[in-house]
mmCIF file as Biopython writes it, N, C-alpha, C and O atoms, coordinates in Angstrom:
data_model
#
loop_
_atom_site.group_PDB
_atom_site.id
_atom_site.type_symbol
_atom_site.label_atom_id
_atom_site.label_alt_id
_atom_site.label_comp_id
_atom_site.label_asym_id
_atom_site.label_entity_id
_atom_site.label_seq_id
_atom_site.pdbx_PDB_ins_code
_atom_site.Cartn_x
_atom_site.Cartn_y
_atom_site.Cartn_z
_atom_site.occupancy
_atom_site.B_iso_or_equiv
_atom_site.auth_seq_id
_atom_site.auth_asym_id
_atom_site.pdbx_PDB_model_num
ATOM 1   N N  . UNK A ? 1  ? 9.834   -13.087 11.759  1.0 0.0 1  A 1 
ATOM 2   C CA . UNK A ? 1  ? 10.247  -12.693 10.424  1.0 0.0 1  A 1 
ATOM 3   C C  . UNK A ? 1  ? 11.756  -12.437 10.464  1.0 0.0 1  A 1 
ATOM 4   O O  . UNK A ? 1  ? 12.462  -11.780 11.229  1.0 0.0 1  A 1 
ATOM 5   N N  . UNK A ? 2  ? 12.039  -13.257 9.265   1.0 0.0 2  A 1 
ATOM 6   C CA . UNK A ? 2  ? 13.929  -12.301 9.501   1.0 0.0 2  A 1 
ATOM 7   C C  . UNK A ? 2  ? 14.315  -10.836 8.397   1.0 0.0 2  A 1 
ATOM 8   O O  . UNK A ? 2  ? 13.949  -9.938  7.637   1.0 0.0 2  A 1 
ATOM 9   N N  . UNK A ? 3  ? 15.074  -11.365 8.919   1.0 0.0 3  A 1 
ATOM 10  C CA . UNK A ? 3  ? 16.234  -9.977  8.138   1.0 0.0 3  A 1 
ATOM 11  C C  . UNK A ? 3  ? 15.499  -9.552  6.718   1.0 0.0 3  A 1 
ATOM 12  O O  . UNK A ? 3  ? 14.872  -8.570  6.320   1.0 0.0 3  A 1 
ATOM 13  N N  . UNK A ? 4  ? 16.062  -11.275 5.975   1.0 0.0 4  A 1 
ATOM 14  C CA . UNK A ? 4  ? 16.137  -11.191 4.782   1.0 0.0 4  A 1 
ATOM 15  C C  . UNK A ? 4  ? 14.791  -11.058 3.940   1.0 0.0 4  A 1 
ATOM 16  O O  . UNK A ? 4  ? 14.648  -10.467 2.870   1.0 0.0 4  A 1 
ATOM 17  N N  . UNK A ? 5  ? 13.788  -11.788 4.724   1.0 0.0 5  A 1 
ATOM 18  C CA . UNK A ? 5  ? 12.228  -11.569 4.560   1.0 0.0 5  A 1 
ATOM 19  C C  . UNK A ? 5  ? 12.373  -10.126 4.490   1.0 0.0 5  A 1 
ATOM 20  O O  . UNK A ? 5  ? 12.308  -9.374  3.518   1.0 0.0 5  A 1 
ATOM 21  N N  . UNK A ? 6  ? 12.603  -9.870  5.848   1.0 0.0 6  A 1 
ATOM 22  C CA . UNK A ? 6  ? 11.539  -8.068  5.730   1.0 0.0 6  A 1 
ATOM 23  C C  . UNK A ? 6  ? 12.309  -6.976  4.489   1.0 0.0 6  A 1 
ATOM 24  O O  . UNK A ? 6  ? 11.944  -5.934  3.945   1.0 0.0 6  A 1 
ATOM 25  N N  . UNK A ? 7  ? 13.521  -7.829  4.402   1.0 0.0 7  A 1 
ATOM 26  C CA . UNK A ? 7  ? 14.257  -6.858  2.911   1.0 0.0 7  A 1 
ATOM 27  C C  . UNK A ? 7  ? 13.777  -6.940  1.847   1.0 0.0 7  A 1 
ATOM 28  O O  . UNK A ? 7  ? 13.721  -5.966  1.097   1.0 0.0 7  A 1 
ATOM 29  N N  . UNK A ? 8  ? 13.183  -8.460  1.437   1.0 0.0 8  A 1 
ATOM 30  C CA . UNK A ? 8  ? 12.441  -8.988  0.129   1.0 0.0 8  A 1 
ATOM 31  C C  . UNK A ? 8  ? 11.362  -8.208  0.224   1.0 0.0 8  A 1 
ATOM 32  O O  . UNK A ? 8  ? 11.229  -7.369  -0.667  1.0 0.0 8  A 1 
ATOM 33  N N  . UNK A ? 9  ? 10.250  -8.281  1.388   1.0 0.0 9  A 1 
ATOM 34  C CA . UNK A ? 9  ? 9.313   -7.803  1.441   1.0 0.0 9  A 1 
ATOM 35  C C  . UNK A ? 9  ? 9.431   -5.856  1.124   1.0 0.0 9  A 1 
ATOM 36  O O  . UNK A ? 9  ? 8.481   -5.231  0.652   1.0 0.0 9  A 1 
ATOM 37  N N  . UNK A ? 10 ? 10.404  -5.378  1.401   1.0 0.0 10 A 1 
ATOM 38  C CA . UNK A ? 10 ? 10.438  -3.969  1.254   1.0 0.0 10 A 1 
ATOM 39  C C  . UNK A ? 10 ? 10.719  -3.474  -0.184  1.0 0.0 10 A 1 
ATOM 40  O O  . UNK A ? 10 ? 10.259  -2.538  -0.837  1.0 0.0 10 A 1 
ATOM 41  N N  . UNK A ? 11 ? 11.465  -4.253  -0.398  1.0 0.0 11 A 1 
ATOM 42  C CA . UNK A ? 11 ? 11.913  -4.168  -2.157  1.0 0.0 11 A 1 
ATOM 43  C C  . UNK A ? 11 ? 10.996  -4.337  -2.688  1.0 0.0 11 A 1 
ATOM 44  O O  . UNK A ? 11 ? 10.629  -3.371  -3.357  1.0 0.0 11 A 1 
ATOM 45  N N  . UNK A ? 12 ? 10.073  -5.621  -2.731  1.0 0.0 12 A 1 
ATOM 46  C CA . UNK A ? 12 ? 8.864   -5.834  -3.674  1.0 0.0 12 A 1 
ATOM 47  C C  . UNK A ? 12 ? 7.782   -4.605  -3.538  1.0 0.0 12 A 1 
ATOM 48  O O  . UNK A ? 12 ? 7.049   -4.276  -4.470  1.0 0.0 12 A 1 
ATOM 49  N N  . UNK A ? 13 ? 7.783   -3.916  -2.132  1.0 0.0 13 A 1 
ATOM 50  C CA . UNK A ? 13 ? 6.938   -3.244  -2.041  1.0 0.0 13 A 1 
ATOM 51  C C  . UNK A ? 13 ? 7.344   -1.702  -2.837  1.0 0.0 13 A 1 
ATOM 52  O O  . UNK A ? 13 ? 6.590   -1.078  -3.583  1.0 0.0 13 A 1 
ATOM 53  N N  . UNK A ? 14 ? 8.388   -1.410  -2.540  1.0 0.0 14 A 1 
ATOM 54  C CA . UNK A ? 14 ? 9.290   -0.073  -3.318  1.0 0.0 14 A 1 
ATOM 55  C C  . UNK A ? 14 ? 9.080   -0.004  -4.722  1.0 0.0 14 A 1 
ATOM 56  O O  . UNK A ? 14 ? 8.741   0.962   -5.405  1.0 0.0 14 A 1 
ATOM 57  N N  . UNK A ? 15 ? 9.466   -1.787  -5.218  1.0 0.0 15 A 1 
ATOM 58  C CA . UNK A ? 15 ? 9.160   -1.780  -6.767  1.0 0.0 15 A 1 
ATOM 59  C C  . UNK A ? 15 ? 7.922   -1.620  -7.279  1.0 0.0 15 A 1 
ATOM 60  O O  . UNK A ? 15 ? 7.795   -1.033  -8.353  1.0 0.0 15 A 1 
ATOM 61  N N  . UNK A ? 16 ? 6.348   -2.328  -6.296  1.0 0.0 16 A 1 
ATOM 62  C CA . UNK A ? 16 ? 5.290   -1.494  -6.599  1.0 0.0 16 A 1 
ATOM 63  C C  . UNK A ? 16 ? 4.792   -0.679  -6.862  1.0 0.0 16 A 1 
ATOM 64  O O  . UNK A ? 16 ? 3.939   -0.585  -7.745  1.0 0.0 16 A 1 
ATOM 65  N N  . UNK A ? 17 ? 5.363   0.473   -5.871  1.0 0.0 17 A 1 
ATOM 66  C CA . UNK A ? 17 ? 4.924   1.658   -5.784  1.0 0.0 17 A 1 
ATOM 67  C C  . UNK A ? 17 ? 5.899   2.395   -7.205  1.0 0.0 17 A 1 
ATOM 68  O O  . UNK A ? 17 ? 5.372   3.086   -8.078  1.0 0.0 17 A 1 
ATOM 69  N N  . UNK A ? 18 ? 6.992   2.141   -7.167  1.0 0.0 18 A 1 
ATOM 70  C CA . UNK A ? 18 ? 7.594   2.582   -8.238  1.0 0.0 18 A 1 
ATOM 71  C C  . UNK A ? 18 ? 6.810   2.362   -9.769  1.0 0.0 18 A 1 
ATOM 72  O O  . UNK A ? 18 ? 6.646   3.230   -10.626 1.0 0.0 18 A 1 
ATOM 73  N N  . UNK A ? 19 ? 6.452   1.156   -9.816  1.0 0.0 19 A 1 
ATOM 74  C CA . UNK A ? 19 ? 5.863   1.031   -11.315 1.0 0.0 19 A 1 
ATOM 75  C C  . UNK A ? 19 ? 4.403   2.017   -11.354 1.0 0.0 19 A 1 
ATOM 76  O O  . UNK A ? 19 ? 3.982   2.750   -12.249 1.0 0.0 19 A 1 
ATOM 77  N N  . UNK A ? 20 ? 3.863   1.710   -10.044 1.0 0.0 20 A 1 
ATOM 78  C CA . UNK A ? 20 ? 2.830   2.255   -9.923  1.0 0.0 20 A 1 
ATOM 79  C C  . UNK A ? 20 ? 2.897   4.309   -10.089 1.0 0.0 20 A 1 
ATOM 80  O O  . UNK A ? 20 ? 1.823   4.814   -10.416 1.0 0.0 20 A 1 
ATOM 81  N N  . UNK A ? 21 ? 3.734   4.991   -9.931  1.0 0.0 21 A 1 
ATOM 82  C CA . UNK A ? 21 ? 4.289   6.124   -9.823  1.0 0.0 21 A 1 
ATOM 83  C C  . UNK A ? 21 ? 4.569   6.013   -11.773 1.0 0.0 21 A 1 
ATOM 84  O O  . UNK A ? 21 ? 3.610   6.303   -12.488 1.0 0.0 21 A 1 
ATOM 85  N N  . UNK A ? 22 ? 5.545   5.702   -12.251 1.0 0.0 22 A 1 
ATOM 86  C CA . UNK A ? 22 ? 5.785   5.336   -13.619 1.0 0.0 22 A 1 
ATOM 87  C C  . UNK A ? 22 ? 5.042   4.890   -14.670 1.0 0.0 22 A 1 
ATOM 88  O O  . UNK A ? 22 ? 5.170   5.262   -15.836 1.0 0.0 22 A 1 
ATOM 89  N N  . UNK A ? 23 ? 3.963   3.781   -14.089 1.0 0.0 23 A 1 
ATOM 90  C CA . UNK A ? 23 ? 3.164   3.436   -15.322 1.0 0.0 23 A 1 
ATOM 91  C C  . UNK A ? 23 ? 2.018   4.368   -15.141 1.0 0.0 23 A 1 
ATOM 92  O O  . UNK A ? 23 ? 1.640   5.228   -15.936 1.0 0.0 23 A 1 
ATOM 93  N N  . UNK A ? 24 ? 1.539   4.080   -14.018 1.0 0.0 24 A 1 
ATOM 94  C CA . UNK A ? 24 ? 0.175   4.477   -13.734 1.0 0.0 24 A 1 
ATOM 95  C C  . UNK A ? 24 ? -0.342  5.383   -12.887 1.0 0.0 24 A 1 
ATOM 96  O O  . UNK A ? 24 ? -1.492  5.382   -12.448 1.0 0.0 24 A 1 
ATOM 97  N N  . UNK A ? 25 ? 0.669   6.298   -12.617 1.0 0.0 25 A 1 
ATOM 98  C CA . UNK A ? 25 ? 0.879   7.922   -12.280 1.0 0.0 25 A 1 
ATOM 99  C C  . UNK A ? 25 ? 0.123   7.467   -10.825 1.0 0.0 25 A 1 
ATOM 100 O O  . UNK A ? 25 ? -0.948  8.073   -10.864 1.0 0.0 25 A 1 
ATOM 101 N N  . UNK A ? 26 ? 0.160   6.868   -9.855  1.0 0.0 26 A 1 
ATOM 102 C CA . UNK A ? 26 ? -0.208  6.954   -9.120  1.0 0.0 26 A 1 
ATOM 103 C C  . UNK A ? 26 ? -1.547  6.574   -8.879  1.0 0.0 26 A 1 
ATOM 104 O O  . UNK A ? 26 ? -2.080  6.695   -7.776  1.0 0.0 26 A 1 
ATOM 105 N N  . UNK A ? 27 ? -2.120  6.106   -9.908  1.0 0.0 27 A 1 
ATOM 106 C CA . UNK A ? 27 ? -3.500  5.671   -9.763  1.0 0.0 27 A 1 
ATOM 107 C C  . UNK A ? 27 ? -4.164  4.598   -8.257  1.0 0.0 27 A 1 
ATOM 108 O O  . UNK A ? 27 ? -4.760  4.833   -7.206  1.0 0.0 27 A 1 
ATOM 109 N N  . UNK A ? 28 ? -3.643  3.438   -8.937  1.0 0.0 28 A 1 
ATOM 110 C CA . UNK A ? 28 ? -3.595  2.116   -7.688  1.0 0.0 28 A 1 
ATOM 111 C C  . UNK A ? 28 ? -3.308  2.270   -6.497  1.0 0.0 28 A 1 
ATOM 112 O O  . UNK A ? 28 ? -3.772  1.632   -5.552  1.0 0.0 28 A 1 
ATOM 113 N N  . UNK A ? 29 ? -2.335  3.334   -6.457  1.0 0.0 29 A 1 
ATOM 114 C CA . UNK A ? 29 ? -1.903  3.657   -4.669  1.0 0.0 29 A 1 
ATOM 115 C C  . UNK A ? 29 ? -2.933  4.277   -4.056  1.0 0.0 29 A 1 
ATOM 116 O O  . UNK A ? 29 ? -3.460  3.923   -3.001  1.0 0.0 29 A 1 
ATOM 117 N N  . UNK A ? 30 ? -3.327  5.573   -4.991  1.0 0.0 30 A 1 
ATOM 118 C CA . UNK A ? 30 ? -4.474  6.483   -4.515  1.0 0.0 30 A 1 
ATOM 119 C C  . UNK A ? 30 ? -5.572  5.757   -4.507  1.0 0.0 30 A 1 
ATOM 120 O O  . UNK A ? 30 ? -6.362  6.189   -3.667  1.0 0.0 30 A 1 
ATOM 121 N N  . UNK A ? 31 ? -6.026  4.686   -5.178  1.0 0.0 31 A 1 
ATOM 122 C CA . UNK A ? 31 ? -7.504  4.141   -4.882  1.0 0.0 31 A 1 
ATOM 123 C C  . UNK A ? 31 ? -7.309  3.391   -3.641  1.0 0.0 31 A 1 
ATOM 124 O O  . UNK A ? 31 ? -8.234  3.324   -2.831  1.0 0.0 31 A 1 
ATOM 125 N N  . UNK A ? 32 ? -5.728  2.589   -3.332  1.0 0.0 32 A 1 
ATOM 126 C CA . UNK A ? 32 ? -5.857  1.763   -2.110  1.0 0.0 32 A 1 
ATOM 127 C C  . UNK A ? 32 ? -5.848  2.724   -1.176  1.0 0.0 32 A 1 
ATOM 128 O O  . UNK A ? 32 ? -6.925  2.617   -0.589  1.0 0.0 32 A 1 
ATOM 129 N N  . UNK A ? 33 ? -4.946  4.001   -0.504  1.0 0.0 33 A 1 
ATOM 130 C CA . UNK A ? 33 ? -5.213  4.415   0.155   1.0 0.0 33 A 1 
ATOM 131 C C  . UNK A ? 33 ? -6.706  5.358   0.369   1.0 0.0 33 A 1 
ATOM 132 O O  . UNK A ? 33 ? -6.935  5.878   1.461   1.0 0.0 33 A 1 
ATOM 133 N N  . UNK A ? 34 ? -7.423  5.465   -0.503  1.0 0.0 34 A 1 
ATOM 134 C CA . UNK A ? 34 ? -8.790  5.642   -0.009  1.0 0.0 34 A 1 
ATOM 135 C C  . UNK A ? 34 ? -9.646  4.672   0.054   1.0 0.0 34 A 1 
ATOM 136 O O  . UNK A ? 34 ? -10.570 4.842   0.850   1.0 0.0 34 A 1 
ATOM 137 N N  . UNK A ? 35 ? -9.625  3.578   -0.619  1.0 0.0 35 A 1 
ATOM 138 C CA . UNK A ? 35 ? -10.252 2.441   0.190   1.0 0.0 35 A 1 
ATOM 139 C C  . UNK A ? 35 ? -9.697  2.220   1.786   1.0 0.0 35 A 1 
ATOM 140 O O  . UNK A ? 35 ? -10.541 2.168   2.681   1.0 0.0 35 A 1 
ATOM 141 N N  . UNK A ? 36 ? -8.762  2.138   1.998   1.0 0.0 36 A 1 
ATOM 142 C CA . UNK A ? 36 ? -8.242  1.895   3.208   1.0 0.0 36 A 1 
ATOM 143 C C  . UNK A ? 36 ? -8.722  3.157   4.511   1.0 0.0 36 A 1 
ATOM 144 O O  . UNK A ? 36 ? -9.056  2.932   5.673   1.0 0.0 36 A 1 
ATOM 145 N N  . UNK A ? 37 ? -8.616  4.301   3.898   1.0 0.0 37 A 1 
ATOM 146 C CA . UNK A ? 37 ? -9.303  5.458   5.017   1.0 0.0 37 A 1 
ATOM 147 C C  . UNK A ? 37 ? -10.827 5.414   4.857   1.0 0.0 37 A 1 
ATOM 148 O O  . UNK A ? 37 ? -11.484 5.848   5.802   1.0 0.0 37 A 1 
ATOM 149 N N  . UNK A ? 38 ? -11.402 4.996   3.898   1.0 0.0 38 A 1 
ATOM 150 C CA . UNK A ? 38 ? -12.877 4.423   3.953   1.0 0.0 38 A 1 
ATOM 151 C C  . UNK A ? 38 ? -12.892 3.477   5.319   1.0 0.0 38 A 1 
ATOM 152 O O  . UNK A ? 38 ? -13.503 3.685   6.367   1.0 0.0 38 A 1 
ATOM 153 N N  . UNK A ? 39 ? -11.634 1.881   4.810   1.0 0.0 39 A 1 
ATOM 154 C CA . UNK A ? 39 ? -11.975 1.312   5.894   1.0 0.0 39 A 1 
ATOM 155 C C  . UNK A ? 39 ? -11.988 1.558   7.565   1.0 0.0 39 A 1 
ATOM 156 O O  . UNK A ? 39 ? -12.717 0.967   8.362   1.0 0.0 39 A 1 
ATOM 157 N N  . UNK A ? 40 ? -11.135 2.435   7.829   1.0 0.0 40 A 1 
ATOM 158 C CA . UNK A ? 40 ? -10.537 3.021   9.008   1.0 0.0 40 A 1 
ATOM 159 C C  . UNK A ? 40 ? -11.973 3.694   9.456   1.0 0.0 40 A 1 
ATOM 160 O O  . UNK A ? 40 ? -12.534 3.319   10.485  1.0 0.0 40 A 1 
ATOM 161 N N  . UNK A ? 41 ? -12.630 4.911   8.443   1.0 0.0 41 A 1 
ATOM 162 C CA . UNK A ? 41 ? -13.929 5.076   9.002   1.0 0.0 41 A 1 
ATOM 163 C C  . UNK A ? 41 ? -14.702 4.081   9.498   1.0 0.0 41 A 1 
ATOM 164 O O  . UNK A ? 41 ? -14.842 4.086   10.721  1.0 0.0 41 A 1 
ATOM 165 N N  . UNK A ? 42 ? -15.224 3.257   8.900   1.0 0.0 42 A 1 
ATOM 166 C CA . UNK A ? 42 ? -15.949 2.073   9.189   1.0 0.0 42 A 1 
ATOM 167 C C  . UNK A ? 42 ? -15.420 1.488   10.566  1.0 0.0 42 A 1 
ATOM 168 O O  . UNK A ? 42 ? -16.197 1.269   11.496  1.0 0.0 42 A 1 
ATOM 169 N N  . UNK A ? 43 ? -14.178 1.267   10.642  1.0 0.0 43 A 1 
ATOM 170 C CA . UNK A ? 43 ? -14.042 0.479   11.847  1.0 0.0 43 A 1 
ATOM 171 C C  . UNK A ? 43 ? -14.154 1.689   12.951  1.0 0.0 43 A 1 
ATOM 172 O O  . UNK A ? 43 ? -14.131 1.417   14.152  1.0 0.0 43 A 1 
ATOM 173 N N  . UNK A ? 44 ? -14.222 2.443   12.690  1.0 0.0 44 A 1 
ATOM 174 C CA . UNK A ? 44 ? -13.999 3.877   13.953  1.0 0.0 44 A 1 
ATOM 175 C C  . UNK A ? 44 ? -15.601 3.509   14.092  1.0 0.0 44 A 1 
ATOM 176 O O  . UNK A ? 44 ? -15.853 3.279   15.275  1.0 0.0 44 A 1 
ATOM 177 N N  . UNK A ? 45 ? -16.890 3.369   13.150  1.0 0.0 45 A 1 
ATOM 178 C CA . UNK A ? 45 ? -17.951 3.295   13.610  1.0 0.0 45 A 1 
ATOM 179 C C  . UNK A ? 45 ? -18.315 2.288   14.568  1.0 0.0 45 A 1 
ATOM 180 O O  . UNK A ? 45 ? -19.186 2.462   15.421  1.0 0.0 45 A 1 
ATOM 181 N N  . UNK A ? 46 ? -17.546 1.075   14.405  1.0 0.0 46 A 1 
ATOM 182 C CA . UNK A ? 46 ? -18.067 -0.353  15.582  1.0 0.0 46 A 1 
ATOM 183 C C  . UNK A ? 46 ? -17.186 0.066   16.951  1.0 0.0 46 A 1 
ATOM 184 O O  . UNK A ? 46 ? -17.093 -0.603  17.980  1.0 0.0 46 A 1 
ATOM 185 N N  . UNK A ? 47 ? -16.698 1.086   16.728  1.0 0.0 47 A 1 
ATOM 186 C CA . UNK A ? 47 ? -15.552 1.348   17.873  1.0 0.0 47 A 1 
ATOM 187 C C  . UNK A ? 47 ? -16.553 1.406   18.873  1.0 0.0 47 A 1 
ATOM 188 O O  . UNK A ? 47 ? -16.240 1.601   20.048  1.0 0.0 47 A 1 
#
């Protein structure tokens, strides 16, 4: 990956979270990060 990738990639991600914070008070972030610690359980079970 270069430079300029991982800069695009950080911005797009900043501006996500930003709209997401602004439009939608945080909604979308909070459902992904508990889907995601859901998933983390799950994989801790095949561990």
């Amino acid at each position: 990956m270069t430079n300029a990738l991982a800069i695009w990639i950080g911005i797009v991600l900043a501006a996500c979270l930003a709209v997401d914070a602004v439009m939608f008070d945080w909604t979308n972030s909070l459902f992904l990060a508990r889907k995601f610690a859901e998933l983390l359980r799950w994989m801790a079970f095949w561990r």
